[in-house]
C-alpha positions as CSV (number, residue, x, y, z in Angstrom):
1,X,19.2,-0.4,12.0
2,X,16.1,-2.6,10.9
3,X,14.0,-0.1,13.1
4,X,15.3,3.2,11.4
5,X,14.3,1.4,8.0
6,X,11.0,1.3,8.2
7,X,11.1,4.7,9.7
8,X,12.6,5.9,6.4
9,X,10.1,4.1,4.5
10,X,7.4,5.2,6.4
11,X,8.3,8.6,6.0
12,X,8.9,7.9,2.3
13,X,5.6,6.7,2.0
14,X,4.1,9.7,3.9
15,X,6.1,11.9,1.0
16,X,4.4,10.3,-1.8
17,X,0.5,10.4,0.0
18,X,1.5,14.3,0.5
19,X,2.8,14.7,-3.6
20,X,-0.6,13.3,-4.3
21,X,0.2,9.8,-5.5
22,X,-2.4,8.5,-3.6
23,X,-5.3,9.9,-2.8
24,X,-7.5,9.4,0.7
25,X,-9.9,6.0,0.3
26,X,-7.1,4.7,-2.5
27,X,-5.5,1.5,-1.4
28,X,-1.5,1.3,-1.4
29,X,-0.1,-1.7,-3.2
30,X,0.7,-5.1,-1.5
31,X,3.8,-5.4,0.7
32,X,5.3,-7.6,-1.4
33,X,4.9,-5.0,-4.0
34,X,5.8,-2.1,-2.3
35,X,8.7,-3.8,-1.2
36,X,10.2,-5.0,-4.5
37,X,9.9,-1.5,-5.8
38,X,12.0,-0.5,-2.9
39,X,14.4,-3.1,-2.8
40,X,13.7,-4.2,1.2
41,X,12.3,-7.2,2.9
42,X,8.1,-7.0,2.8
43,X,8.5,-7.1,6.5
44,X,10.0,-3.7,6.7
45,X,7.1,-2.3,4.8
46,X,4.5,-4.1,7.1
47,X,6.4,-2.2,9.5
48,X,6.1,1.3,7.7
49,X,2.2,0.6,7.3
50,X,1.6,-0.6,11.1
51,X,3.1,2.7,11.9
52,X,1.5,4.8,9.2
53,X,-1.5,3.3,10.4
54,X,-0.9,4.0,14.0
55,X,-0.6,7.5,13.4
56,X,-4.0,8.0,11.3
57,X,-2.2,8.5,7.6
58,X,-3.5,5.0,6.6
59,X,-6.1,3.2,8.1
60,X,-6.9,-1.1,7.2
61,X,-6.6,-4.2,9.0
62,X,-3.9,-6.4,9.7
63,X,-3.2,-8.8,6.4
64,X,-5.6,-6.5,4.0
65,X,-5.4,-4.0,2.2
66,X,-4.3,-0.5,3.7
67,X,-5.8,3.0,2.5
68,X,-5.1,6.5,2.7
69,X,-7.2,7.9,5.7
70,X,-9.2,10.4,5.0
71,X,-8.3,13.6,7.4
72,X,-9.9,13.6,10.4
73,X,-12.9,16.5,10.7
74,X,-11.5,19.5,12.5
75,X,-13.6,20.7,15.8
76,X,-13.5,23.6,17.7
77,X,-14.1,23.1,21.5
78,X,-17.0,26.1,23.1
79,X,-17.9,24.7,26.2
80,X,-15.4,22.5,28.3
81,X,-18.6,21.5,30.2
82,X,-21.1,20.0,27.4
83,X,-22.1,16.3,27.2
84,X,-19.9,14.4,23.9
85,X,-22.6,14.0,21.3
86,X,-21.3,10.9,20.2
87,X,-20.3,7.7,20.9
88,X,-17.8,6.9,23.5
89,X,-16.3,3.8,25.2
90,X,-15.3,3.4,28.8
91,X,-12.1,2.7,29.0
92,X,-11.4,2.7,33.0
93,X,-13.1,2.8,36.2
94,X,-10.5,1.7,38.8
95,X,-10.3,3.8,42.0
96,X,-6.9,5.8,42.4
97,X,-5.5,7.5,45.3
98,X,-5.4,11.3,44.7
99,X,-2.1,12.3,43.9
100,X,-0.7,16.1,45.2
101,X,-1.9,17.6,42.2
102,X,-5.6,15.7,42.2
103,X,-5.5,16.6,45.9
104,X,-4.8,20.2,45.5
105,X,-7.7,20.2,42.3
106,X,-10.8,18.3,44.5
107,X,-9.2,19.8,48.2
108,X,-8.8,16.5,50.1
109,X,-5.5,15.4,51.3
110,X,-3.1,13.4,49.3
111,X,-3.2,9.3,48.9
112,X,-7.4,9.7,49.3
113,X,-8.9,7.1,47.6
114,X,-10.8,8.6,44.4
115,X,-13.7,7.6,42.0
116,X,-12.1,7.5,38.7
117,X,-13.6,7.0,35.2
118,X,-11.8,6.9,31.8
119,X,-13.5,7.8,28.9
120,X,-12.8,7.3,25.1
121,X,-15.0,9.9,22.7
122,X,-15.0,8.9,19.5
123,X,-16.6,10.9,16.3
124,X,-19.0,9.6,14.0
125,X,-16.5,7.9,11.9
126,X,-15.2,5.7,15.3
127,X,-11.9,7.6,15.6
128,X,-10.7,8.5,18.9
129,X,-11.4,12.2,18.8
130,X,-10.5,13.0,22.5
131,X,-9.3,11.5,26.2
132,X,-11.5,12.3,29.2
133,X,-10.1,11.1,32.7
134,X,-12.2,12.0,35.7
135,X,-11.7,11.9,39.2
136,X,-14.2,12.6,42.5
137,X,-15.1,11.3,45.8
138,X,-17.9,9.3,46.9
139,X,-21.2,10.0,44.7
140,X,-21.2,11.9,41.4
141,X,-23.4,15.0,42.4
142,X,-24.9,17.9,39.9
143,X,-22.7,20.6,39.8
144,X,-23.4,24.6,39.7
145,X,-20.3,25.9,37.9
146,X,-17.1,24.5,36.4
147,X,-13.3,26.1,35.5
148,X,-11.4,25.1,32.4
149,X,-7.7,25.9,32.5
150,X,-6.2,24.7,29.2
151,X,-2.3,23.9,28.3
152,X,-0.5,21.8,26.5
153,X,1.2,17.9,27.4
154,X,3.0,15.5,25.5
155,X,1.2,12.3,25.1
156,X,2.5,9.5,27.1
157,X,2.9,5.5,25.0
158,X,-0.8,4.7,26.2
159,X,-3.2,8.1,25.4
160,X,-0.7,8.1,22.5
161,X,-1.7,4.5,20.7
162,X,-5.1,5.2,21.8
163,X,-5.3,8.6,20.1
164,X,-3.4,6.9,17.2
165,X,-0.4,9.3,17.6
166,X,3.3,9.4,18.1
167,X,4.5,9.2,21.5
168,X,5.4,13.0,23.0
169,X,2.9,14.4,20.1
170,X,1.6,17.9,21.7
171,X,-1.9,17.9,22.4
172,X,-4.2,20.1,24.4
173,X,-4.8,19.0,28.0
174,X,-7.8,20.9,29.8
175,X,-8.3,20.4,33.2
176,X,-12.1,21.1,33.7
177,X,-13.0,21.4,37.5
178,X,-17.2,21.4,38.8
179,X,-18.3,22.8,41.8
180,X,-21.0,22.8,43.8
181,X,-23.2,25.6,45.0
182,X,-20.7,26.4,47.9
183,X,-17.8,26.8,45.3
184,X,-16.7,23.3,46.6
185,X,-15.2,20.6,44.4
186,X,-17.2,18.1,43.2
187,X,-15.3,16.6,40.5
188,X,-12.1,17.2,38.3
189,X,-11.3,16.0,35.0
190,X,-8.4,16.4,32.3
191,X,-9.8,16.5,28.7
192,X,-6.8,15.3,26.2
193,X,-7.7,17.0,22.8
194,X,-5.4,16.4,19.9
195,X,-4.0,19.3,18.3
196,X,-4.9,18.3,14.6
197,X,-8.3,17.4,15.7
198,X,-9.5,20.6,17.3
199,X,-9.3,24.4,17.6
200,X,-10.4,25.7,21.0
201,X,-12.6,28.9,20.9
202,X,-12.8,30.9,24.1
203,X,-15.9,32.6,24.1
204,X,-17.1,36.4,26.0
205,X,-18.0,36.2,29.4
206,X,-21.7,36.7,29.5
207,X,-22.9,39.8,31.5
């Protein structure tokens, strides 16, 4: 019951930010405000604006004052293959044993042990702007040529909270895969893009 209240007033909140009432960069009024106007407990709105926040609508720190986020900058994806221009954290670097699909994607049998790197990319204003998991065996090595194969996933709790986004959003997954002069796998990786972060342009093959 408690938990479907500050669902409701989240979503009432989210109402008003889209009528206009507040505008992106203006604060929101205190809980304890917010709450007498609504007649609940200031905990249930602290609730609304964790969520709200979690979700990119408003964006503050714990105990201050909360704001409407501004909307996040739209890309468009060209090249599955070019270097993040921007700033990005590494997240995870644990080695994992190749499940059937990672086995089928770098052709080595299942339960291999793999390198493994998790990447954060964030954009210019420190949002998460997109997921990049990669997976190989032994030494990174240049590649020669790379596939992109792009669909759709619903985000599980941790690429979720990390891309600030409700658990099961839809967001683009491409799986990007290098090879080496041979047409051997060197590498594969699966780029989670959210969908209200990014358009993805497929351009001509080149003659």
């Amino acid at each position: 019951m408690a938990e479907a209240r500050f669902r409701r007033i989240a979503a009432t909140i989210r109402q008003r930010i889209d009528a206009g009432e507040w505008q992106p960069g203006e604060p929101l009024p205190s809980r304890a405000e917010l709450a007498s106007e609504l007649g609940v407990h200031p905990q249930t709105v602290r609730l609304a604006y964790v969520l709200l926040r979690r979700t990119g609508i408003l964006e503050g720190e714990e105990r201050k004052a909360v704001y409407v986020a501004h909307p996040p900058a739209m890309r468009t994806l060209t090249d599955a293959d070019a270097p993040w221009p921007f700033t990005s954290e590494t997240t995870d670097t644990r080695p994992r044993p190749a499940s059937v699909e990672l086995a089928e994607r770098l052709d080595v049998r299942p339960g291999a042990m793999l390198r493994h790197e998790s990447l954060e990319c964030l954009d210019p204003g420190g949002r998460s702007a997109m997921l990049v998991s990669s997976w190989w065996r032994g030494q990174r090595r240049p590649h020669a040529s790379f596939t992109a194969e792009l669909g759709v996933l619903e985000l599980p709790e941790e690429q979720a909270h990390a891309l600030g986004l409700l658990v099961d959003t839809l967001a683009f997954r491409v799986i990007r895969t290098r090879f080496d002069h041979g047409g051997r796998p060197l590498e594969t990786a699966d780029l989670v893009l959210p969908m209200d972060r990014w358009l993805i342009r497929l351009a001509p093959r080149q003659p």
